[in-house]
PyMOL Python script that loads the backbone (N, CA, C, O; Angstrom):
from pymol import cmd

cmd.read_pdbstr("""\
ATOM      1  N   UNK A   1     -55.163 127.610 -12.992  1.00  0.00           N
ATOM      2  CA  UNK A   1     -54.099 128.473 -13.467  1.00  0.00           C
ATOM      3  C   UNK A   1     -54.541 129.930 -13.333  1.00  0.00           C
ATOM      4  O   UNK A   1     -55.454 130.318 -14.062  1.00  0.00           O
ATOM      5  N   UNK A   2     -53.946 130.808 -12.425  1.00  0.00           N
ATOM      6  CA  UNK A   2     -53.750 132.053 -12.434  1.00  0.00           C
ATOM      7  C   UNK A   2     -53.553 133.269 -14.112  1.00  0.00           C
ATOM      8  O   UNK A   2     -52.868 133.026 -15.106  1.00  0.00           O
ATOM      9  N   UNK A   3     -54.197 134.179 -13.914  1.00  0.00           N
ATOM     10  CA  UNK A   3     -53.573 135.271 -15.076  1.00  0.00           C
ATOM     11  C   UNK A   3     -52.727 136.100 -14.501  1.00  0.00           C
ATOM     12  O   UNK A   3     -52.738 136.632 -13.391  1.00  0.00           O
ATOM     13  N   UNK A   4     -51.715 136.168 -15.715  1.00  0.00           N
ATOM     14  CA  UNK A   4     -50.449 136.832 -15.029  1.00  0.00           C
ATOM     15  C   UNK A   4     -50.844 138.041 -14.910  1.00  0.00           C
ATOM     16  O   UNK A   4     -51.579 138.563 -15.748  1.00  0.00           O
ATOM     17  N   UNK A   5     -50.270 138.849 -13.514  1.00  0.00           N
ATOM     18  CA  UNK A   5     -50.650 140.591 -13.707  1.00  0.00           C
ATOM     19  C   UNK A   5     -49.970 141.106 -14.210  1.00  0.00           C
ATOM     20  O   UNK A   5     -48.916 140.666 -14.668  1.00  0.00           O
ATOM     21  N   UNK A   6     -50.538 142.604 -14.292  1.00  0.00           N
ATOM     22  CA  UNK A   6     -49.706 143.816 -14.615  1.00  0.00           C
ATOM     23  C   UNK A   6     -47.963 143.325 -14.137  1.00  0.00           C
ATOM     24  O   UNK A   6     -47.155 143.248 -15.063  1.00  0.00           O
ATOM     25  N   UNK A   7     -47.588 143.086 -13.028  1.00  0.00           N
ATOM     26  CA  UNK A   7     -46.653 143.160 -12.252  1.00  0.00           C
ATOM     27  C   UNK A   7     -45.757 141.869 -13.144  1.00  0.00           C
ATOM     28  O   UNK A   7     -44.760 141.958 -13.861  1.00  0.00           O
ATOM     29  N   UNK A   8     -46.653 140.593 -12.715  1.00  0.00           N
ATOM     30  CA  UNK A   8     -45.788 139.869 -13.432  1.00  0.00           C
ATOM     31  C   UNK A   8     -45.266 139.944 -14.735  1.00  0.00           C
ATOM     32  O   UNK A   8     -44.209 139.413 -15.077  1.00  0.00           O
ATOM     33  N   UNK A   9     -46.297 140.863 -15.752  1.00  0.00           N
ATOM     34  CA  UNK A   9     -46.027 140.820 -17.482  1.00  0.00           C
ATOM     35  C   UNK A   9     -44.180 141.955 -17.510  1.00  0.00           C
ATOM     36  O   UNK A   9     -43.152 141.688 -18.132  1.00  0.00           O
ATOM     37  N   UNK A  10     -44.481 143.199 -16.541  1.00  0.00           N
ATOM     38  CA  UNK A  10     -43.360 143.381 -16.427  1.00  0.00           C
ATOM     39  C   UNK A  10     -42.191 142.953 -16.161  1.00  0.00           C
ATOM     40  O   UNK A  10     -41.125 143.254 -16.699  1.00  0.00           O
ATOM     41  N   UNK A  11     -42.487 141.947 -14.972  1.00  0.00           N
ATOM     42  CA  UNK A  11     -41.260 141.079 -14.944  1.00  0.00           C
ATOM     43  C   UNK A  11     -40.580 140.414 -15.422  1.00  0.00           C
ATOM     44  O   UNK A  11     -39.362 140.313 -15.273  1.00  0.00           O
ATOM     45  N   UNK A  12     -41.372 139.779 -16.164  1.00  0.00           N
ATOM     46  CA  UNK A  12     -41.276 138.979 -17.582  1.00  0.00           C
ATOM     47  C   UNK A  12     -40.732 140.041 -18.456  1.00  0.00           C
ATOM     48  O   UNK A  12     -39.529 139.856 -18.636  1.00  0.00           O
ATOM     49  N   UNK A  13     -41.156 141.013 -19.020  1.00  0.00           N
ATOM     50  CA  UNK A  13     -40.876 141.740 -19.984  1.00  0.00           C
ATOM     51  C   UNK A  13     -39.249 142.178 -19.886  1.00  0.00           C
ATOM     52  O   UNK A  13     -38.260 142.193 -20.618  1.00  0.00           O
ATOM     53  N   UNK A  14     -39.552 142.460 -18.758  1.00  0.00           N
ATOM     54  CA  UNK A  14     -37.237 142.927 -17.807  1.00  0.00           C
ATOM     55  C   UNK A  14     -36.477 141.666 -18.274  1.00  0.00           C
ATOM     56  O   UNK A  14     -35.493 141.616 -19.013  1.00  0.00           O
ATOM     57  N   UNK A  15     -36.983 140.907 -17.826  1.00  0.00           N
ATOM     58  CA  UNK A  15     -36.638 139.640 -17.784  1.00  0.00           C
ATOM     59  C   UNK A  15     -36.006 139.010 -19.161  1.00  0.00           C
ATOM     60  O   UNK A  15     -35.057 138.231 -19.249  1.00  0.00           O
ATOM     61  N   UNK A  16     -36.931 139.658 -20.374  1.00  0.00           N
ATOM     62  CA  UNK A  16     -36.431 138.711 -21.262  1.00  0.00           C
ATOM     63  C   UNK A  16     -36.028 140.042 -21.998  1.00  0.00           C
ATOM     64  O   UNK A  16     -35.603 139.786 -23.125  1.00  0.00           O
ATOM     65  N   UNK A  17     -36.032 141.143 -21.757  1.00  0.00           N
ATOM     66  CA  UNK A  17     -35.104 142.334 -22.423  1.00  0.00           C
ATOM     67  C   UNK A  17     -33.338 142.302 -21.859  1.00  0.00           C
ATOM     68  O   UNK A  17     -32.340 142.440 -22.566  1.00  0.00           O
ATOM     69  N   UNK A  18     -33.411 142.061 -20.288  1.00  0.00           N
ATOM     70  CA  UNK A  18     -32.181 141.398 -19.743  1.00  0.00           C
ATOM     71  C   UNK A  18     -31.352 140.165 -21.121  1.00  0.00           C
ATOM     72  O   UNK A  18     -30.434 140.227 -21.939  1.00  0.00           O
ATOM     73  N   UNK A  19     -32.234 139.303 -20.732  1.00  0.00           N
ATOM     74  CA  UNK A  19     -31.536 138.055 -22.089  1.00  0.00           C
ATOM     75  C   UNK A  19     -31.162 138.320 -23.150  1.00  0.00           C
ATOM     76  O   UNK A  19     -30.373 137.571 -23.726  1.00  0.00           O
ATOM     77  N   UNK A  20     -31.639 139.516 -23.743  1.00  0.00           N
ATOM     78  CA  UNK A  20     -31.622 139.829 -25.491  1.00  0.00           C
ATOM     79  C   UNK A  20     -30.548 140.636 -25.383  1.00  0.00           C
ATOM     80  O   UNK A  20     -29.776 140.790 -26.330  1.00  0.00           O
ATOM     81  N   UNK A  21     -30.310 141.528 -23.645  1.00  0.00           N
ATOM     82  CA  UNK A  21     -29.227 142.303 -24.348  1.00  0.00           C
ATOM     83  C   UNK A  21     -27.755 141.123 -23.905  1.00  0.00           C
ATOM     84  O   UNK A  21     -26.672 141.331 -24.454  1.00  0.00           O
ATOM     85  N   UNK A  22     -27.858 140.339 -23.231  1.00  0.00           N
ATOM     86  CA  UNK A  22     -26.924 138.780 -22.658  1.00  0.00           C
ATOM     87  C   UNK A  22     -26.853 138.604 -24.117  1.00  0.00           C
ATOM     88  O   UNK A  22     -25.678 138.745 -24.458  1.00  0.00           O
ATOM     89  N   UNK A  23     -27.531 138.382 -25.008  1.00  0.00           N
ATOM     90  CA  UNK A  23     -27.925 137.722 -25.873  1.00  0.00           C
ATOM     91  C   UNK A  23     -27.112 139.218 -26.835  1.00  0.00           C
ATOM     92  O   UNK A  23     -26.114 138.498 -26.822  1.00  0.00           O
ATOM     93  N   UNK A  24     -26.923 139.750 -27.145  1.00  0.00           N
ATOM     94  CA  UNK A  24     -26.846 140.726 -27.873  1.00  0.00           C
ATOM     95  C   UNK A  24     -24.996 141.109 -27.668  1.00  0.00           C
ATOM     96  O   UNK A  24     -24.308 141.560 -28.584  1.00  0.00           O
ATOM     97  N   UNK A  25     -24.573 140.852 -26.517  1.00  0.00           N
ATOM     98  CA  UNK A  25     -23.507 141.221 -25.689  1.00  0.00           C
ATOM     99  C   UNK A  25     -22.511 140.183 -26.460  1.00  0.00           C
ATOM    100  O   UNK A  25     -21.694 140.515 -27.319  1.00  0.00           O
ATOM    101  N   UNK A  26     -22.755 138.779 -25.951  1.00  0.00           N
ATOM    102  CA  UNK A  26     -22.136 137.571 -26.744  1.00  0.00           C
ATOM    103  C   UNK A  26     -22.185 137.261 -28.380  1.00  0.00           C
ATOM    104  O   UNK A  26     -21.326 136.742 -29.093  1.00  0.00           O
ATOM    105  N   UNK A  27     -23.116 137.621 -28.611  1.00  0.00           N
ATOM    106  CA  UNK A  27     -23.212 137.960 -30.306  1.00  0.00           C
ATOM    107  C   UNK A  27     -22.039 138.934 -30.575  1.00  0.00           C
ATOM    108  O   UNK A  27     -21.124 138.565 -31.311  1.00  0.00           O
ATOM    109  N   UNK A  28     -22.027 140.400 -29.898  1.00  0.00           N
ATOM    110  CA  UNK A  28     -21.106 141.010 -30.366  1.00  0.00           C
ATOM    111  C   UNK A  28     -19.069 140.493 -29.938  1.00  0.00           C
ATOM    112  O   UNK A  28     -18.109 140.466 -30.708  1.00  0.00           O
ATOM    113  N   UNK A  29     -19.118 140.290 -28.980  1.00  0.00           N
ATOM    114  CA  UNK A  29     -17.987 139.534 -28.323  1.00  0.00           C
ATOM    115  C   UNK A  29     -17.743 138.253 -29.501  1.00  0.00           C
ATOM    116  O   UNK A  29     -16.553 137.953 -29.597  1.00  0.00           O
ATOM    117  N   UNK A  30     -18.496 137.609 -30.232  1.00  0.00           N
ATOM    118  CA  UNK A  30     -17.795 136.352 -30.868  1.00  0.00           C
ATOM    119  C   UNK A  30     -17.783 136.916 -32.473  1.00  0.00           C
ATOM    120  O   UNK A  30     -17.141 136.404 -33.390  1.00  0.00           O
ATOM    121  N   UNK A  31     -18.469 137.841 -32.547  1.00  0.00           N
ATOM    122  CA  UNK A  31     -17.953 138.819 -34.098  1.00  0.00           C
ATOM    123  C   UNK A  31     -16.987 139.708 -34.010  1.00  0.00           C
ATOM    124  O   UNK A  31     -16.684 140.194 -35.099  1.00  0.00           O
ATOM    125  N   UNK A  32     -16.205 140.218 -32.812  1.00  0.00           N
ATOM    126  CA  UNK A  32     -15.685 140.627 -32.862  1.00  0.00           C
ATOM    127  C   UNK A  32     -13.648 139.549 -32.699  1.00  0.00           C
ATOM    128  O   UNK A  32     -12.466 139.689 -33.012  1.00  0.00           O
ATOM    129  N   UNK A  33     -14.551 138.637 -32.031  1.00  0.00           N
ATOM    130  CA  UNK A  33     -13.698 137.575 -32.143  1.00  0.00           C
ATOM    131  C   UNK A  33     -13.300 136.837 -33.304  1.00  0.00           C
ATOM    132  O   UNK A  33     -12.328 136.097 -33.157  1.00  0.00           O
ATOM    133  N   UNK A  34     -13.780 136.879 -34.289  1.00  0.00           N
ATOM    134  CA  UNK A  34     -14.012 136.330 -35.724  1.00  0.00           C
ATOM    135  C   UNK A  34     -13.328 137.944 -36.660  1.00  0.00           C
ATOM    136  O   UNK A  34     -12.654 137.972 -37.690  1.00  0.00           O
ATOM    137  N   UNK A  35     -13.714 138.843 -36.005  1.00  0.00           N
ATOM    138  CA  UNK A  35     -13.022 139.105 -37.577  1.00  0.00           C
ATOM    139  C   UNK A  35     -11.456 140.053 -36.372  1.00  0.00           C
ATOM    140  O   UNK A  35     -10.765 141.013 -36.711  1.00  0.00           O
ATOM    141  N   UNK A  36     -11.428 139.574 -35.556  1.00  0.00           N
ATOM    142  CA  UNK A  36      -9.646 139.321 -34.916  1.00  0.00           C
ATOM    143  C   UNK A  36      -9.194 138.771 -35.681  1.00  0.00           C
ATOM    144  O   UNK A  36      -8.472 139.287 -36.534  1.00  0.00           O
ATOM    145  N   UNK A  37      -9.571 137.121 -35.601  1.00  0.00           N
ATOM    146  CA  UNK A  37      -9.490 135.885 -36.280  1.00  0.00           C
ATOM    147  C   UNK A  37      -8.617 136.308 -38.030  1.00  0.00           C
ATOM    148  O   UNK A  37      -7.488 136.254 -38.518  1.00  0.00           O
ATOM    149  N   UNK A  38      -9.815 136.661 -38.379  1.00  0.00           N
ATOM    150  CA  UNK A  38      -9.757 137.079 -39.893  1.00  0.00           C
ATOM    151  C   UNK A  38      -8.592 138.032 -40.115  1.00  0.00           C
ATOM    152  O   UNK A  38      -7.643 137.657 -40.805  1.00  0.00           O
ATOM    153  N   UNK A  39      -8.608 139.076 -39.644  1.00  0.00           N
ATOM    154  CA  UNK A  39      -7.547 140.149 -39.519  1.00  0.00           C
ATOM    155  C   UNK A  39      -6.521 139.616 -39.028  1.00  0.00           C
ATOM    156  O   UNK A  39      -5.606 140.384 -39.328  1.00  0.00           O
ATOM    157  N   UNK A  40      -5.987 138.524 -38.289  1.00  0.00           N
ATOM    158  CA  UNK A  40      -4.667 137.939 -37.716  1.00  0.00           C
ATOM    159  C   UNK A  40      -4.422 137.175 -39.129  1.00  0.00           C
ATOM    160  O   UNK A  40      -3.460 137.482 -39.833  1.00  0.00           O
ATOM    161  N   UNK A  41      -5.372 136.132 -39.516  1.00  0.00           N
ATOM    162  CA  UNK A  41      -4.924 135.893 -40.948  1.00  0.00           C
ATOM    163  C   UNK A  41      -4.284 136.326 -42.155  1.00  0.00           C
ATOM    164  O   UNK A  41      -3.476 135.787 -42.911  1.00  0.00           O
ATOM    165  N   UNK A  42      -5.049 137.817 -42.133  1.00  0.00           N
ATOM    166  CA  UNK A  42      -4.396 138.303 -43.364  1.00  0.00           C
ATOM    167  C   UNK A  42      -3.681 139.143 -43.069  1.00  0.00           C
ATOM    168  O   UNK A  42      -3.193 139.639 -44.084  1.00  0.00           O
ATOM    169  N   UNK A  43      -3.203 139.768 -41.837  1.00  0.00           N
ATOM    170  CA  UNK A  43      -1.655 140.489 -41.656  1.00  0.00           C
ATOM    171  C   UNK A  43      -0.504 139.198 -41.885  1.00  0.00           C
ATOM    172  O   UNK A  43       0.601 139.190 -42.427  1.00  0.00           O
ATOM    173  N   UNK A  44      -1.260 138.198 -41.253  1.00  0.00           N
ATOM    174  CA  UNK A  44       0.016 137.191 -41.280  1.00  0.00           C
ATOM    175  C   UNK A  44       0.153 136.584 -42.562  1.00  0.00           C
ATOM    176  O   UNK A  44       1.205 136.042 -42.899  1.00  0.00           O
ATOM    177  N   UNK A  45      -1.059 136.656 -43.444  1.00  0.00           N
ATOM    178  CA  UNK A  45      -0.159 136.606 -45.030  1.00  0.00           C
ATOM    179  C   UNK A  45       0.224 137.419 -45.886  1.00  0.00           C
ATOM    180  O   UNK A  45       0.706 137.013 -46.944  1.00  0.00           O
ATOM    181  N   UNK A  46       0.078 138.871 -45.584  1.00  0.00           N
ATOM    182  CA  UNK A  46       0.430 139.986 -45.917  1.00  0.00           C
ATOM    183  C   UNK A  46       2.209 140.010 -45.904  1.00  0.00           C
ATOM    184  O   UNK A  46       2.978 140.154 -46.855  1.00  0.00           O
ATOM    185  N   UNK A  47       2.516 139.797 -44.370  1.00  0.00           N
ATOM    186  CA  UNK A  47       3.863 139.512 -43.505  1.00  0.00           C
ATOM    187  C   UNK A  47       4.901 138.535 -44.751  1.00  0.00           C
ATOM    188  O   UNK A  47       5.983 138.837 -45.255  1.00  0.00           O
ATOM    189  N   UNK A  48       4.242 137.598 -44.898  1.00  0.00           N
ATOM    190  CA  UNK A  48       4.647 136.272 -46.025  1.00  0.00           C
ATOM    191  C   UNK A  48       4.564 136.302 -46.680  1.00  0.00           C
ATOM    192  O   UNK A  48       4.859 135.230 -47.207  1.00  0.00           O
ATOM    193  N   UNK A  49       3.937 137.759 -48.011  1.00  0.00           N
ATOM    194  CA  UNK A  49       3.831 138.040 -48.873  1.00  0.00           C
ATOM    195  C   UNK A  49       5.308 139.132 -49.042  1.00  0.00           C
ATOM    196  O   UNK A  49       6.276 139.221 -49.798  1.00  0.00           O
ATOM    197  N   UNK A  50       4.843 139.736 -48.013  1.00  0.00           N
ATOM    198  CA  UNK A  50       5.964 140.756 -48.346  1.00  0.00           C
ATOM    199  C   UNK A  50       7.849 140.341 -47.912  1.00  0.00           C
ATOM    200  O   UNK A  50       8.811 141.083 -48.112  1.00  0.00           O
ATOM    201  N   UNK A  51       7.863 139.194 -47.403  1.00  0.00           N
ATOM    202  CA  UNK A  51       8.784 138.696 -47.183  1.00  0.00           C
ATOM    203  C   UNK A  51       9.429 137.920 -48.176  1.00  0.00           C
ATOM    204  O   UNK A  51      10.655 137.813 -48.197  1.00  0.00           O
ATOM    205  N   UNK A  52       8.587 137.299 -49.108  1.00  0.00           N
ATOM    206  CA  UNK A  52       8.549 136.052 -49.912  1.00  0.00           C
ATOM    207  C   UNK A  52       9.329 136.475 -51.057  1.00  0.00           C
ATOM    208  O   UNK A  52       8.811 137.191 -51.915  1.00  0.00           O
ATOM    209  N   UNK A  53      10.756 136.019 -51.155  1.00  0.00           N
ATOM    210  CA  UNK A  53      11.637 135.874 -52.334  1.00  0.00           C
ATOM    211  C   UNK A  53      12.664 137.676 -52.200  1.00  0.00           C
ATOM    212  O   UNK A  53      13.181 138.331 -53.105  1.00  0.00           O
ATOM    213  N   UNK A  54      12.597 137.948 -50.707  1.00  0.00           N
ATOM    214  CA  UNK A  54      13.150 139.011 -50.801  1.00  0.00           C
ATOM    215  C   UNK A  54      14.378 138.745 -49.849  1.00  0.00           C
ATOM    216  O   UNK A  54      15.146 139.577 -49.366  1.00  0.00           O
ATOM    217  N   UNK A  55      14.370 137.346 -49.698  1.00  0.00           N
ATOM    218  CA  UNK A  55      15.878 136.990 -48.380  1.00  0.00           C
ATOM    219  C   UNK A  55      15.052 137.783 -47.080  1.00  0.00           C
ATOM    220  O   UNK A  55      15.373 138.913 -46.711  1.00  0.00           O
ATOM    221  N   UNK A  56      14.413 137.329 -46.724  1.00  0.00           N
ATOM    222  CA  UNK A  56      14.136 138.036 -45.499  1.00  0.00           C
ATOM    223  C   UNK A  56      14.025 137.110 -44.590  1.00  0.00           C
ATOM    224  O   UNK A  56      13.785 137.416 -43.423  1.00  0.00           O
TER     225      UNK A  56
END
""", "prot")
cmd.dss("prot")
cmd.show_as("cartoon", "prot")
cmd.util.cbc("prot")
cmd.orient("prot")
């Protein structure tokens, strides 16, 4: 077994800073998807609140 060089530790290092921000990207994309989620919920019972017993 070889020691990794200079060259390779960088590559590696790109390599898995690449993933974290992949990794960082999709984290933010499914929290931002979740509190859509959340916020579609409570306009839409807000909507049914403010409708509710007014004949609307």
């Amino acid at each position: 077994m070889t020691h990794p060089t200079a060259g390779d530790k960088a590559i590696c290092k790109a390599q898995l800073l690449q993933l974290a921000r992949e990794i960082e990207i999709e984290t933010n994309i499914r929290r931002m998807e979740i509190a859509r989620e959340r916020f579609s919920l409570k306009t839409d019972s807000v909507v049914v609140e403010a409708g509710h017993g007014r004949g609307v």
